[in-house]
FIDO-66482 format. One record per residue: residue number from 1; residue in one letter; x, y, z of N, C-alpha, C in turn. Coordinates in pm, whole numbers, m for minus. Last residue first. Layout:
% FIDO-66482
+-----+---------+--------+--------+--------+--------+--------+--------+--------+--------+--------+
: num : residuo :    n.x :    n.y :    n.z :   ca.x :   ca.y :   ca.z :    c.x :    c.y :    c.z :
+-----+---------+--------+--------+--------+--------+--------+--------+--------+--------+--------+
: NUM :       a :      X :      Y :      Z :      X :      Y :      Z :      X :      Y :      Z :
...
+-----+---------+--------+--------+--------+--------+--------+--------+--------+--------+--------+
//
This chain:
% FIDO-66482
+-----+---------+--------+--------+--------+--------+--------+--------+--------+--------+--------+
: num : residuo :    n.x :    n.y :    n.z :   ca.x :   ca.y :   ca.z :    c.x :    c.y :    c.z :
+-----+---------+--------+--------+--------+--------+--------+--------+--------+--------+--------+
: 110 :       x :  m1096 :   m351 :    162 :  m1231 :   m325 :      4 :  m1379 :   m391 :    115 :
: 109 :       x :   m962 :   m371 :    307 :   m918 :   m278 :    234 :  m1045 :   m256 :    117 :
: 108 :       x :   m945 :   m612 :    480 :  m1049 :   m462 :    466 :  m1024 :   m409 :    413 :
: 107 :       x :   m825 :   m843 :    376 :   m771 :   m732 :    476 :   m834 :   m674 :    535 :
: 106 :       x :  m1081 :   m988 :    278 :  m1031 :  m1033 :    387 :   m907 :   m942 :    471 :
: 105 :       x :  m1064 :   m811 :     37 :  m1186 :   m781 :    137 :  m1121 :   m875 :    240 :
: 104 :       x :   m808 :   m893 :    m68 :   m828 :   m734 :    m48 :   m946 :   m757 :     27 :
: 103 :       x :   m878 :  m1178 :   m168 :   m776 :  m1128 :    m75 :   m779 :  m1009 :    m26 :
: 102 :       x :  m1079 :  m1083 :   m337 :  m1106 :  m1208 :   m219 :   m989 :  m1199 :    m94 :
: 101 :       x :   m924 :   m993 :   m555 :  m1078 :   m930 :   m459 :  m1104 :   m972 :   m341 :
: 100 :       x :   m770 :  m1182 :   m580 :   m730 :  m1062 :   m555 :   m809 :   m977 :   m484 :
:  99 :       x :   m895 :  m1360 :   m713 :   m901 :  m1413 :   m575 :   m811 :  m1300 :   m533 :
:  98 :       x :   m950 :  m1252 :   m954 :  m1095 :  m1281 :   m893 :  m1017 :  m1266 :   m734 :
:  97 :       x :   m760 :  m1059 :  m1108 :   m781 :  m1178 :  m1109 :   m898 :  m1177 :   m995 :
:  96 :       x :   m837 :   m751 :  m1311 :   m789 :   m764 :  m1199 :   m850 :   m949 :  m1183 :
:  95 :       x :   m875 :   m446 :  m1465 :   m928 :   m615 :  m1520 :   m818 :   m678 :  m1432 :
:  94 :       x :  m1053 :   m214 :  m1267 :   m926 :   m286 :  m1300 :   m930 :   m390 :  m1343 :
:  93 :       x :  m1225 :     58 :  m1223 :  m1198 :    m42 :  m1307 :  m1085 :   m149 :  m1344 :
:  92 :       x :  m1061 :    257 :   m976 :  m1132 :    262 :  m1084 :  m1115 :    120 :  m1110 :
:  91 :       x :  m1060 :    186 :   m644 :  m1215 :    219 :   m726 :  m1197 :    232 :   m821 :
:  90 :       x :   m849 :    123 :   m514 :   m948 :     29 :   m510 :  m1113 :     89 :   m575 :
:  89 :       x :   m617 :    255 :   m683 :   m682 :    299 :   m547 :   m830 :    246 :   m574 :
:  88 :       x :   m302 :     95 :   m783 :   m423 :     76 :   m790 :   m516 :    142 :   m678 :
:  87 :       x :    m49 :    158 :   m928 :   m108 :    134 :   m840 :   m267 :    174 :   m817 :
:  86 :       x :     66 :   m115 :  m1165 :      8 :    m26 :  m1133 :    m33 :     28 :  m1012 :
:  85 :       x :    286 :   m270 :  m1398 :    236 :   m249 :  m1284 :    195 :   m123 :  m1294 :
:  84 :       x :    376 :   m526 :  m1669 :    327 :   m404 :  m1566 :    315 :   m367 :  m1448 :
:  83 :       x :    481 :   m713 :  m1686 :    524 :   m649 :  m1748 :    489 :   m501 :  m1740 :
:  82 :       x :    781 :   m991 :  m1492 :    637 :   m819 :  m1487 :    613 :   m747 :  m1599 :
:  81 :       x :    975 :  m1149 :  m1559 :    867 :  m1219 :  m1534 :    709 :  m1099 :  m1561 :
:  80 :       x :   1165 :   m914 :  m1657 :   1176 :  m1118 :  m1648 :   1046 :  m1204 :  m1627 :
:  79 :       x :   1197 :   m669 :  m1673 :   1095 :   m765 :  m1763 :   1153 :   m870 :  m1761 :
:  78 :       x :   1192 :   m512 :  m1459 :   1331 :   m597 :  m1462 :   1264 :   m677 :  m1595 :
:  77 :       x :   1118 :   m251 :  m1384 :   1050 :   m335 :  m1375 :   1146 :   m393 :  m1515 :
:  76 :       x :   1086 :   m114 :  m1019 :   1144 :   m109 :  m1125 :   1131 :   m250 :  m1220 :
:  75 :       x :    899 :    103 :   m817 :    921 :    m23 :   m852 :    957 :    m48 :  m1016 :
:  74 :       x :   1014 :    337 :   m636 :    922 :    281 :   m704 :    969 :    163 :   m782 :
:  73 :       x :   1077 :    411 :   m241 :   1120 :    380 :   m381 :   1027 :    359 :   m471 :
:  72 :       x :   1002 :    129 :     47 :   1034 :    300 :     m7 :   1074 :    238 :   m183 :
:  71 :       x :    778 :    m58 :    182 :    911 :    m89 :    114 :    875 :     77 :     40 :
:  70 :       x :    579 :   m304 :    369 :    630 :   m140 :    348 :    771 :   m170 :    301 :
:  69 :       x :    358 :   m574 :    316 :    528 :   m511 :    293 :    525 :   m354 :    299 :
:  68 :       x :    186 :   m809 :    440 :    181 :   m647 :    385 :    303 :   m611 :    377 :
:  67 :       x :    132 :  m1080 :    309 :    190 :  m1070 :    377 :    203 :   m892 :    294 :
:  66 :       x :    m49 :  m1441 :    220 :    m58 :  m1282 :    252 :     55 :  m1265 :    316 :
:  65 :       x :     36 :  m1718 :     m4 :     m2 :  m1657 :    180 :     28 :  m1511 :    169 :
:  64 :       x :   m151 :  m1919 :   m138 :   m131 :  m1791 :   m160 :   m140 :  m1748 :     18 :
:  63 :       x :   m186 :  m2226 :   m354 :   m197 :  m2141 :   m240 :   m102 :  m2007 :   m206 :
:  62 :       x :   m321 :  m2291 :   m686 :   m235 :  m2224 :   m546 :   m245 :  m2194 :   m421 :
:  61 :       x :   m533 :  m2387 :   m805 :   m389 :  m2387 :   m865 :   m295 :  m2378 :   m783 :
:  60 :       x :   m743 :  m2331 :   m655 :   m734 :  m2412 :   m709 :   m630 :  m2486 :   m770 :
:  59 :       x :   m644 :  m2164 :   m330 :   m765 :  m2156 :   m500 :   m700 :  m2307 :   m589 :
:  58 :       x :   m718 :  m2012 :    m27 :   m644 :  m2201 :    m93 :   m741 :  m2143 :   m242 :
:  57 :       x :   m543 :  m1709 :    118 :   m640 :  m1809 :     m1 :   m585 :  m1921 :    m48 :
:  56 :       x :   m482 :  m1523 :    368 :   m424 :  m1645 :    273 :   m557 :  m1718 :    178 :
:  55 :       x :   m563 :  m1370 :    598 :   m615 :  m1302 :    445 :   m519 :  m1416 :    359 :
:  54 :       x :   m471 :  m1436 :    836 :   m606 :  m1427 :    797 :   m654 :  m1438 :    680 :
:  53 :       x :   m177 :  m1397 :    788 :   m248 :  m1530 :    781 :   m428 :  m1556 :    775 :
:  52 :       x :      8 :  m1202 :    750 :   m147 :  m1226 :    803 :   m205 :  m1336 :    707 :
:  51 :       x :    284 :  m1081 :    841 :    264 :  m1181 :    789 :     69 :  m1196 :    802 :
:  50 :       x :    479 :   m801 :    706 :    389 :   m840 :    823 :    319 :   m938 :    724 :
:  49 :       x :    780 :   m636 :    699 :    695 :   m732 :    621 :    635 :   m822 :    759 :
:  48 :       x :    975 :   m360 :    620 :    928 :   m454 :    725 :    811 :   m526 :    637 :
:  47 :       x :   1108 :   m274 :    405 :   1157 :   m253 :    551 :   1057 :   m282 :    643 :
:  46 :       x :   1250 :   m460 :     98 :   1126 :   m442 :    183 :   1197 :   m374 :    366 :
:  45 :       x :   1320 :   m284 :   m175 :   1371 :   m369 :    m50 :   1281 :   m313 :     12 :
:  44 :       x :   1269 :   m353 :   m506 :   1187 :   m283 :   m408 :   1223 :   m378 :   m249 :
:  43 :       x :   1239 :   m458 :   m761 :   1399 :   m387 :   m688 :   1389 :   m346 :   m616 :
:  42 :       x :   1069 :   m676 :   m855 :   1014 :   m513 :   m877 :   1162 :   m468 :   m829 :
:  41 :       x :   1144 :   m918 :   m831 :   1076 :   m931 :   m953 :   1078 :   m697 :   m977 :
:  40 :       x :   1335 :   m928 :   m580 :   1353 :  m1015 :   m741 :   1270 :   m957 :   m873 :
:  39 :       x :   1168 :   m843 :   m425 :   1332 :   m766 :   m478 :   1312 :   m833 :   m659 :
:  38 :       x :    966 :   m987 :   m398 :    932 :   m846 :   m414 :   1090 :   m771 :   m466 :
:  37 :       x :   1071 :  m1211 :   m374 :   1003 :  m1211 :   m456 :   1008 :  m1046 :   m520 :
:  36 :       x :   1132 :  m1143 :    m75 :   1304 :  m1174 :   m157 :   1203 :  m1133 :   m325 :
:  35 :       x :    889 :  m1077 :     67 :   1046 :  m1009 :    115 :   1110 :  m1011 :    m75 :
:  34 :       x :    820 :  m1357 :     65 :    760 :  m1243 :    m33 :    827 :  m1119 :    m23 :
:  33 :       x :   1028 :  m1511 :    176 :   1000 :  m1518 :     18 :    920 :  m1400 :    m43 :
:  32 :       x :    992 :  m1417 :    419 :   1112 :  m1425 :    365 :   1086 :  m1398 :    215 :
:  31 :       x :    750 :  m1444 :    533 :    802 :  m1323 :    483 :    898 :  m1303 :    405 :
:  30 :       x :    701 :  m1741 :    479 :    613 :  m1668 :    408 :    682 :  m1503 :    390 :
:  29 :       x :   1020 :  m1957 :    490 :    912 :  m1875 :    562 :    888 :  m1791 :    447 :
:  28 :       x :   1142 :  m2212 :    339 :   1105 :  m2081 :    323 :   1009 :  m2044 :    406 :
:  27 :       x :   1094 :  m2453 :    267 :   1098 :  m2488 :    446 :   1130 :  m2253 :    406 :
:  26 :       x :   1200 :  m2415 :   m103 :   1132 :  m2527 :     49 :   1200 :  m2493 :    151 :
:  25 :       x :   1058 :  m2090 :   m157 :   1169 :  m2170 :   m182 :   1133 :  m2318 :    m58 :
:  24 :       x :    766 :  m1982 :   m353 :    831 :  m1974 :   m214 :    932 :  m2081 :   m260 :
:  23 :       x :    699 :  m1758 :   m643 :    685 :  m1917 :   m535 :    769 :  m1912 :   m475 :
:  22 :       x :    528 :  m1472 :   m582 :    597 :  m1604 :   m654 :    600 :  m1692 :   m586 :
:  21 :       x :    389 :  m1101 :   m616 :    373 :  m1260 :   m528 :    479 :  m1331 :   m613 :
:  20 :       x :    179 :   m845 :   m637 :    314 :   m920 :   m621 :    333 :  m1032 :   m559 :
:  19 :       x :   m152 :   m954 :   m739 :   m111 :   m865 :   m628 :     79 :   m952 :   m662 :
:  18 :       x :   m265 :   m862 :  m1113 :   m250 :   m961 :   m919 :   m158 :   m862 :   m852 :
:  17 :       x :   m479 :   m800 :  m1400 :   m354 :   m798 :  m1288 :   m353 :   m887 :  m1131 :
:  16 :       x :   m480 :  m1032 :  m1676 :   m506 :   m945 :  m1589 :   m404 :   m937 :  m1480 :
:  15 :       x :   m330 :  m1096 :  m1922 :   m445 :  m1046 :  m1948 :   m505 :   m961 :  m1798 :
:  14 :       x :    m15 :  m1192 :  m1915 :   m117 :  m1206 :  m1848 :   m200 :  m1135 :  m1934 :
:  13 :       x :    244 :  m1187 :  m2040 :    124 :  m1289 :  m2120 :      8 :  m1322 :  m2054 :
:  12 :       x :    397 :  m1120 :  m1776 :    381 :  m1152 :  m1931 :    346 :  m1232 :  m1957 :
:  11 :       x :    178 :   m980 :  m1516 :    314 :  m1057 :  m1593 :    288 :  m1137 :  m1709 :
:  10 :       x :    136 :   m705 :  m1369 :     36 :   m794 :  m1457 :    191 :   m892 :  m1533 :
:   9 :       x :     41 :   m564 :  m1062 :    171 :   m644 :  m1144 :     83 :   m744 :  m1262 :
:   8 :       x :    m33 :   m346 :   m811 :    m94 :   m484 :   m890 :      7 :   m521 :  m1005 :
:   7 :       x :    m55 :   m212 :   m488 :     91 :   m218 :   m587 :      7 :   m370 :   m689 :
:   6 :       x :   m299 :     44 :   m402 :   m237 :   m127 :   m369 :   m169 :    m94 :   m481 :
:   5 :       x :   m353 :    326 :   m178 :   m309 :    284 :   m346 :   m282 :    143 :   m334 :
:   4 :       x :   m281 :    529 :     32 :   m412 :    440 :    m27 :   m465 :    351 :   m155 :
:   3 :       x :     m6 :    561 :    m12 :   m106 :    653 :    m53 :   m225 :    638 :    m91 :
:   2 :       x :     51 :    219 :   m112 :    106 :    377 :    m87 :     12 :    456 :    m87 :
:   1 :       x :     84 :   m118 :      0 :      0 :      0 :      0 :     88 :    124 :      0 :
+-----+---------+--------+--------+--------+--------+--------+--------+--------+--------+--------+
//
């Protein structure tokens, strides 16, 4: 979150956007990886990363563990995996994945 804004990432050959995320490494803790993900994919060092387990989704393909990052700077975009990003202030129109919605109302943020 910046400025009431969420950070959404659309990666190549997506059609819609998600929230920053990848796959975790084995016996990886949840901050760690979304910590390291968030370098890897945007250049964005995280200065603290809170884990909430409330807001995790089981979907069909994945599981998906939450975790809020404050991290300074803007996000630079390395085209390895991102090909966009946006930030998003949860009201205009976003062609946005389903369980993104699902994740954002289990914060409150929507």
């Amino acid at each position: 979150m910046r400025d009431g804004k969420v950070l959404l990432v659309k990666d190549r050959r997506a059609r819609r956007y998600s929230l920053p995320g990848g796959g975790m490494r084995r016996r990886e803790p949840a901050v760690c990886g979304a910590a390291r993900e968030l370098y890897e994919e945007l250049g964005l060092e995280a200065s603290k990363v809170t884990r909430l387990p409330e807001c995790d989704y089981g979907g069909a393909l994945n599981s998906h563990r939450v975790c809020l990052i404050e991290a300074d700077g803007q996000p630079i975009l390395r085209r390895l995996e991102i090909e966009s990003y946006i930030w998003w202030d949860l009201k205009e129109p976003v062609n946005i994945l389903p369980h993104v919605i699902v994740i954002l109302r289990k914060t409150g943020l929507m």
